[in-house]
DRENNU-773703 format. One record per residue (C-alpha): x, y, z; residue number from 0. Coordinates in Angstrom, 3 decimals, m for minus. Example, Ala and Ser with C-alpha at 12.3 -4.5 7.8 and 13.67 -1.06 7.14 Angstrom:
<nodes>
[node [12.300,m4.500,7.800],0] [node [13.670,m1.060,7.140],1] 
</nodes>
This chain:
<nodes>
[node [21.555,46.444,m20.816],0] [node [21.222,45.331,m17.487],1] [node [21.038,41.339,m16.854],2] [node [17.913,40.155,m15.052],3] [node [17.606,36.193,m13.773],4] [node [15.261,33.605,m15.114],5] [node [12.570,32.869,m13.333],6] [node [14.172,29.662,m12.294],7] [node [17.223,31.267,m11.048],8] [node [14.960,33.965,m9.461],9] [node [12.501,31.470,m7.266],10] [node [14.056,29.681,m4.057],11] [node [15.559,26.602,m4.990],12] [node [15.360,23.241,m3.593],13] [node [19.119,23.055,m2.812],14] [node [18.989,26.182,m0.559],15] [node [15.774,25.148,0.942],16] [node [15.365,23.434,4.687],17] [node [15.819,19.640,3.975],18] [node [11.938,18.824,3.399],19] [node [10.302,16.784,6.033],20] [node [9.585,12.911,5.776],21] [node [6.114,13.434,5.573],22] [node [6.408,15.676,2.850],23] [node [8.541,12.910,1.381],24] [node [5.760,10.650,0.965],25] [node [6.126,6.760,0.479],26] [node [6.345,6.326,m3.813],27] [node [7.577,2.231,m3.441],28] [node [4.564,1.729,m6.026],29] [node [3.594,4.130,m8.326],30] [node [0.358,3.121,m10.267],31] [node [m0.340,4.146,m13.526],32] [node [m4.234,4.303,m14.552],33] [node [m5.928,5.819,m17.491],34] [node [m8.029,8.823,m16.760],35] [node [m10.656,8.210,m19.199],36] [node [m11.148,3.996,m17.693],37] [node [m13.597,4.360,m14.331],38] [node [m13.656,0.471,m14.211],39] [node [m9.593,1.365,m13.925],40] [node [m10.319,4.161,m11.798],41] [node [m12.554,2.471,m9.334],42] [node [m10.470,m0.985,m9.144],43] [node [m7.260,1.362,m8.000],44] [node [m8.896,2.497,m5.185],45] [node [m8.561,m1.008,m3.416],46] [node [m4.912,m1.823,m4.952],47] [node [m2.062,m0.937,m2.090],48] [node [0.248,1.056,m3.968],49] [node [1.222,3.806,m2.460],50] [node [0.662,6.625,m5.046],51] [node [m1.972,6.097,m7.893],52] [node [m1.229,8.848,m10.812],53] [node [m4.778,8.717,m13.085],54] [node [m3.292,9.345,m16.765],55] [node [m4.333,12.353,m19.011],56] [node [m1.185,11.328,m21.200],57] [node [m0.193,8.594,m22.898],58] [node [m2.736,6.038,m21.722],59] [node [m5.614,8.460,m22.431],60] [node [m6.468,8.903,m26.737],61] [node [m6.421,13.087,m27.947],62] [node [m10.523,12.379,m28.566],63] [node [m10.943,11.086,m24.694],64] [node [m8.441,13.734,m23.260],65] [node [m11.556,16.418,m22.432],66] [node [m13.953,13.732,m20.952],67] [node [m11.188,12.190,m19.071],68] [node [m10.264,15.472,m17.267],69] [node [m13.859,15.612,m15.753],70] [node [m13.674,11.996,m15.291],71] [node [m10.670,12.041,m13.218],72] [node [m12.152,15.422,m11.149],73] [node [m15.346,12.909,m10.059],74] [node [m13.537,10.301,m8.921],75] [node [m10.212,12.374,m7.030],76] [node [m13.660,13.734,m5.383],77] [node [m15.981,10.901,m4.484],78] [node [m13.017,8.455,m4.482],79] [node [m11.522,6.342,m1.307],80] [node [m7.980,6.987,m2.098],81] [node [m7.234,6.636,1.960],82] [node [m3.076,5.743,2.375],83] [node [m2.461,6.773,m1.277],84] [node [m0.432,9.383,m2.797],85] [node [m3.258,11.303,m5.006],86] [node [m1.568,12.620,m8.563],87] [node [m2.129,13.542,m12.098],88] [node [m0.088,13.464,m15.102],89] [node [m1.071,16.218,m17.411],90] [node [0.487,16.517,m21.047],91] [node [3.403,18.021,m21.658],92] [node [4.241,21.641,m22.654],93] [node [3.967,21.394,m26.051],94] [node [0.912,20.270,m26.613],95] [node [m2.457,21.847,m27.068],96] [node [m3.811,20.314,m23.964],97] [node [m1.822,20.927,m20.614],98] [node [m3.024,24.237,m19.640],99] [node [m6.429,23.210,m19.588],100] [node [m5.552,19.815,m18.187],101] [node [m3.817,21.871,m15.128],102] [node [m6.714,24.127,m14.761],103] [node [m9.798,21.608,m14.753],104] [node [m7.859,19.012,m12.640],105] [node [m7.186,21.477,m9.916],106] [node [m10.017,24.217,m10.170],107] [node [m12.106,21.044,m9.539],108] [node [m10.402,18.794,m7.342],109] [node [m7.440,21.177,m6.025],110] [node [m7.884,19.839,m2.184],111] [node [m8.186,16.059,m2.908],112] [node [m4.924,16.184,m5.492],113] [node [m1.509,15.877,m3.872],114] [node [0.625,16.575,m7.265],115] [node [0.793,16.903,m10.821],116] [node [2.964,15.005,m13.187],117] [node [4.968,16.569,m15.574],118] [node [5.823,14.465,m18.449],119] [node [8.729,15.355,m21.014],120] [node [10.254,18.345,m18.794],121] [node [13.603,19.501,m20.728],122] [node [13.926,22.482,m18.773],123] [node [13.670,24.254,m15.825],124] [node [11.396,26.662,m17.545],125] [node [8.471,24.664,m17.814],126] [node [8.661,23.486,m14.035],127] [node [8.311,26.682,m13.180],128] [node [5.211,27.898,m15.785],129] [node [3.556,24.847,m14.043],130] [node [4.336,26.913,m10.867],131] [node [3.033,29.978,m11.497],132] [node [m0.048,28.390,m13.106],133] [node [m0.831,26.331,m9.833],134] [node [0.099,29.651,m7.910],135] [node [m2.580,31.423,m9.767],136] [node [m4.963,28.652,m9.640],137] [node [m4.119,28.379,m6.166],138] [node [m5.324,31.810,m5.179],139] [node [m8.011,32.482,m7.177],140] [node [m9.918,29.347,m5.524],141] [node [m9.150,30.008,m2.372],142] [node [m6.928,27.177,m1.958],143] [node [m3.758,27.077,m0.047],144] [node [m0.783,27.506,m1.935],145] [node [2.072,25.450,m2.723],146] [node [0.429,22.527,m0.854],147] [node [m0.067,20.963,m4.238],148] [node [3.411,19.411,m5.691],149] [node [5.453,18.754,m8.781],150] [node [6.510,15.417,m10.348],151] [node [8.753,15.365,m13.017],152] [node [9.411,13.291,m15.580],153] [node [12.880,12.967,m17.342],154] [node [12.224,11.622,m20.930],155] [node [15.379,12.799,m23.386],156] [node [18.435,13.691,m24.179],157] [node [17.601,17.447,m23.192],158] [node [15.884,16.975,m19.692],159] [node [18.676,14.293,m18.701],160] [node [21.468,17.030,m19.200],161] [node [19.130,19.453,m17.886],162] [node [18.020,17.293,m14.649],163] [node [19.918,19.574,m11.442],164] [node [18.329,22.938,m12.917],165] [node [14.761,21.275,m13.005],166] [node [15.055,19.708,m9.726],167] [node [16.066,23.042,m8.429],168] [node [13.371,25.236,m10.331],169] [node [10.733,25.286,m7.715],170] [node [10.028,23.948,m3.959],171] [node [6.991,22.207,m5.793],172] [node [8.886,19.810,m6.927],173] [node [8.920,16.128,m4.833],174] [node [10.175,13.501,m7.273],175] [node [12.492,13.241,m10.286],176] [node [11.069,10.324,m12.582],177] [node [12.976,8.303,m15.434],178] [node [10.974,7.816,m18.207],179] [node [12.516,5.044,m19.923],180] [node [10.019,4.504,m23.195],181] [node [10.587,7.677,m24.358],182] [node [14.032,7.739,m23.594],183] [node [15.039,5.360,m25.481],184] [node [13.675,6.380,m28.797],185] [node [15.006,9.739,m28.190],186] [node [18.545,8.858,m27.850],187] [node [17.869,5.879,m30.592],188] [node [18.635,3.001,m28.086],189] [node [18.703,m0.463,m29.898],190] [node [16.166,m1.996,m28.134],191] [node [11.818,m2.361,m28.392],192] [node [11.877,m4.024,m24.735],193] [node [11.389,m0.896,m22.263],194] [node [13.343,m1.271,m19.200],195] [node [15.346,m4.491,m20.818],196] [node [18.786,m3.914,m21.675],197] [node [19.516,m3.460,m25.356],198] [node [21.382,m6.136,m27.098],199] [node [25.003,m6.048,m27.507],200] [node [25.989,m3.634,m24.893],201] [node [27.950,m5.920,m21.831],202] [node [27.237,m4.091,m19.118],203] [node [24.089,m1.869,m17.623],204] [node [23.010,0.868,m20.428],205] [node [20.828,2.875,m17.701],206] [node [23.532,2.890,m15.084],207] [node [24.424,6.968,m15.929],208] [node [21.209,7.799,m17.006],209] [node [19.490,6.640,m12.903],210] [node [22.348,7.747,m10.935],211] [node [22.480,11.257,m12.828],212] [node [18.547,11.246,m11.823],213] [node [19.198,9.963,m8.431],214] [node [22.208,12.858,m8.030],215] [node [19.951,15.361,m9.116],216] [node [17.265,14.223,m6.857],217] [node [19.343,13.590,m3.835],218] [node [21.110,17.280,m4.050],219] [node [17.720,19.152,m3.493],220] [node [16.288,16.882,m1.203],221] [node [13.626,15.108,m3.713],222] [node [12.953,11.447,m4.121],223] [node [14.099,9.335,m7.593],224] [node [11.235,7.253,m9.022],225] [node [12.380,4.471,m11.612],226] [node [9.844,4.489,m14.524],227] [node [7.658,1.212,m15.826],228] [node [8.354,m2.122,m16.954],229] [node [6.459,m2.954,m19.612],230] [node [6.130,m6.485,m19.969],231] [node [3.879,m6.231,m17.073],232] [node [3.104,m10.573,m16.789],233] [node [6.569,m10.924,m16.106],234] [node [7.135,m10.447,m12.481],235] [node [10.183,m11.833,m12.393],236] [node [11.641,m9.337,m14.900],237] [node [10.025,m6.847,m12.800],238] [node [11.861,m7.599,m9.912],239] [node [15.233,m7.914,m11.444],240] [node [15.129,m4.168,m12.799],241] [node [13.653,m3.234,m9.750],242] [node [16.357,m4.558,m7.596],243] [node [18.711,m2.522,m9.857],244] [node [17.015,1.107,m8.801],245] [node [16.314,0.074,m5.252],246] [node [20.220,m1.080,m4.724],247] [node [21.031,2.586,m6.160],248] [node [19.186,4.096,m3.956],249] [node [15.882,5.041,m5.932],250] [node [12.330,5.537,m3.993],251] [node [10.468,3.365,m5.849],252] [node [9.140,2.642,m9.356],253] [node [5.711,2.611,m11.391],254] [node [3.403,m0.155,m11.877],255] [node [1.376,m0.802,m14.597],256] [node [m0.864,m3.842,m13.380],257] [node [m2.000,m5.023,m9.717],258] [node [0.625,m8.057,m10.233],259] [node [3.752,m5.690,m9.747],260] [node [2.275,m3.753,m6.821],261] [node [3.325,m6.048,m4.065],262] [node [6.592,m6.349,m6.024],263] [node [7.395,m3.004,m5.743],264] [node [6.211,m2.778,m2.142],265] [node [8.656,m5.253,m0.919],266] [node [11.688,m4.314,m3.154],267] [node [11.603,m0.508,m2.238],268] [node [11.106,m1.498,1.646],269] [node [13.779,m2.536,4.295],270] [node [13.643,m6.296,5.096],271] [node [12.475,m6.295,9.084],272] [node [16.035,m7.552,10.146],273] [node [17.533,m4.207,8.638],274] [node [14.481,m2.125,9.529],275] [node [14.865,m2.985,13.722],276] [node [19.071,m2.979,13.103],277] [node [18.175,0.398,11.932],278] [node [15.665,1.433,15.099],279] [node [18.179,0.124,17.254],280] [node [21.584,2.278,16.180],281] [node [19.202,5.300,16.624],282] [node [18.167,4.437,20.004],283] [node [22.097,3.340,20.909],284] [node [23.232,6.531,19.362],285] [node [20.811,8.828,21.665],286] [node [22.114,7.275,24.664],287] [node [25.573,7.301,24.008],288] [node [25.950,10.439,23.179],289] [node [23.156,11.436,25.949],290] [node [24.598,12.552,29.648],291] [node [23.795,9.220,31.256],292] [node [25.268,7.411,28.190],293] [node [28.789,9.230,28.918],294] [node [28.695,11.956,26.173],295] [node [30.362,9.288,23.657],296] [node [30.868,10.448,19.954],297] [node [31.037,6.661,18.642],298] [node [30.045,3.554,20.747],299] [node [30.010,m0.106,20.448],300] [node [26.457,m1.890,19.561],301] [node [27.347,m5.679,20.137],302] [node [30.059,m6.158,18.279],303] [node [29.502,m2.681,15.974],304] [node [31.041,0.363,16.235],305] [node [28.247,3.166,15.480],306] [node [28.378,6.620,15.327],307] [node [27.364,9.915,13.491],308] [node [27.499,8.552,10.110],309] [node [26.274,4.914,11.472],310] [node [23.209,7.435,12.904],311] [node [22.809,9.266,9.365],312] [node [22.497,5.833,7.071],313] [node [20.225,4.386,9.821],314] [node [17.809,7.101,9.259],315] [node [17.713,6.079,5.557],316] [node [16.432,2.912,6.765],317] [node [13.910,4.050,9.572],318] [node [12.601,6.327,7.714],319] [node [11.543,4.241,4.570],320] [node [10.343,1.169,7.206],321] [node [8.237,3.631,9.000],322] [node [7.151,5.050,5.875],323] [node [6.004,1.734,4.815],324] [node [4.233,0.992,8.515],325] [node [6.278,m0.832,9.542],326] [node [6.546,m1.794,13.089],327] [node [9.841,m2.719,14.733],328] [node [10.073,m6.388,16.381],329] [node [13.173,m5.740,19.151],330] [node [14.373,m2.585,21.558],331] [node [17.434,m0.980,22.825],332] [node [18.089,m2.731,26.291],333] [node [20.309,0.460,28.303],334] [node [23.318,m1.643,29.522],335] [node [23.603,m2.415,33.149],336] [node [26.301,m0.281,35.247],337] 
</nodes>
């Protein structure tokens, strides 16, 4: 019997794929959560500046409110002023009753106004890529364009964790890879009812594999790594402190589950200014140098800093997430005198 490939293995895969523009990266710093089935939710987001707003047909939506909210969710991704945002839905998982028709209502009706859908629960690379072909279909039989719409996925157990490189492979959908900490932590039976707090006993940081196995996974095929919500959502200074943990790993940004974490996240996940213009400033030094009126140099000095290729690679990091955040840089690159 003759082998054939999964569909997974048989679809391009991030990892082979052209590294994926910046402004296909879009900024995630704050990710806010809003039930689909609130419009007093839905219509107070609008003016919030995170910088995605996902309106929830999961967990924050009841199984009796999960048809109204679909339609509910279509009018306002349609009459909406989501200007500067990041437009997405989370649809249920696989294996319910509900996604297929969450998939198909969201984006039959509001396909152009929708930048993603949200996967929740993904364990395998499988179901990344029946989203895929369901989009695909969707896709063409509206006359939209396809693939413009992406993939979010959510990493919730045991089972997606140790499947996490083959999902964020599966399909050139996919943008982000998203810890899902709540669910997590029941699933592997972690000690603890305080979601994103560490559990008691355990000395040192319990999520430390679990993020930088996410942020591996995400980093390997080009994606971004979105940290999942903090639940106690009056204490800002809790917030913060598990923010700072993802952003000093390297993670995109995290969720936000009330208007008092938003500018939070917004400041963790950005480059202070100082490291935002050092950053603007080894690019511009670099060019020259290595320019024909900078003397072809492959490493220079800027002030008292050596900088070269990879001083040019991790300042790109940090240009790209200031300008990303609109920034605006407060010093330039003076070309030495002769």
């Amino acid at each position: 019997m003759t082998a054939h490939p999964s569909p997974a293995t048989a679809l391009p895969t991030g990892g082979s794929a052209a590294p994926l523009s910046f402004n296909r990266l879009r900024p995630r710093r704050s990710c806010l959560a809003v039930p689909g089935s609130n419009p007093r939710f839905l219509e107070k987001a609008q003016g919030l500046p995170a910088d995605q707003v996902f309106l929830d047909l999961e967990d924050a939506c009841a199984p009796l409110a999960k048809p109204e909210a679909r339609h509910t969710i279509v009018k306002f991704l349609n009459e909406g002023d989501w200007t500067g945002k990041t437009r997405v839905v989370r649809v249920n998982d696989w294996t319910t009753e509900w996604t297929y028709r969450d998939v198909v209502t969201v984006v039959e009706g509001a396909g152009p106004n929708l930048d993603c859908i949200m996967l929740p629960k993904v364990q395998d690379a499988q179901q990344i890529v029946a989203l895929d072909l369901l989009l695909t279909q969707i896709e063409k039989t509206m006359g939209f364009e396809v693939g413009k719409i992406g993939i979010e996925a959510q990493i919730e157990n045991a089972q997606g964790l140790n499947n996490v490189n083959e999902i964020a492979r599966a399909s050139q959908r996919v943008e982000t890879i998203i810890f899902g900490p709540a669910d997590f932590m029941a699933s592997i039976n972690m000690k603890s009812l305080v979601v994103g707090e560490q559990p008691p006993g355990y000395p040192a940081d319990a999520y430390h594999y679990i993020l930088m196995k996410i942020l591996m996974a995400a980093r390997a095929n080009n994606l971004q790594a979105i940290d999942g919500p903090y639940l106690q959502i009056r204490n800002v200074d809790g917030y913060r402190e598990v923010a700072r943990r993802a952003a000093a790993l390297g993670f995109d940004g995290k969720w936000v589950l009330h208007p008092g974490q938003v500018e939070a996240s917004n400041e963790i996940f950005s480059p202070s200014q100082e490291d935002y213009d050092h950053a603007e400033l080894i690019l511009d030094a670099y060019d020259y140098y290595t320019s024909e009126a900078g003397g072809k140099k492959g490493s220079a000095m800027l002030g008292d800093e050596m900088i070269d290729e990879a001083s040019r690679k991790m300042a790109l990091v940090i240009s790209g997430k200031g300008r990303a955040a609109g920034m605006r840089r407060t010093s330039k690159f003076e070309i030495p005198e002769a």
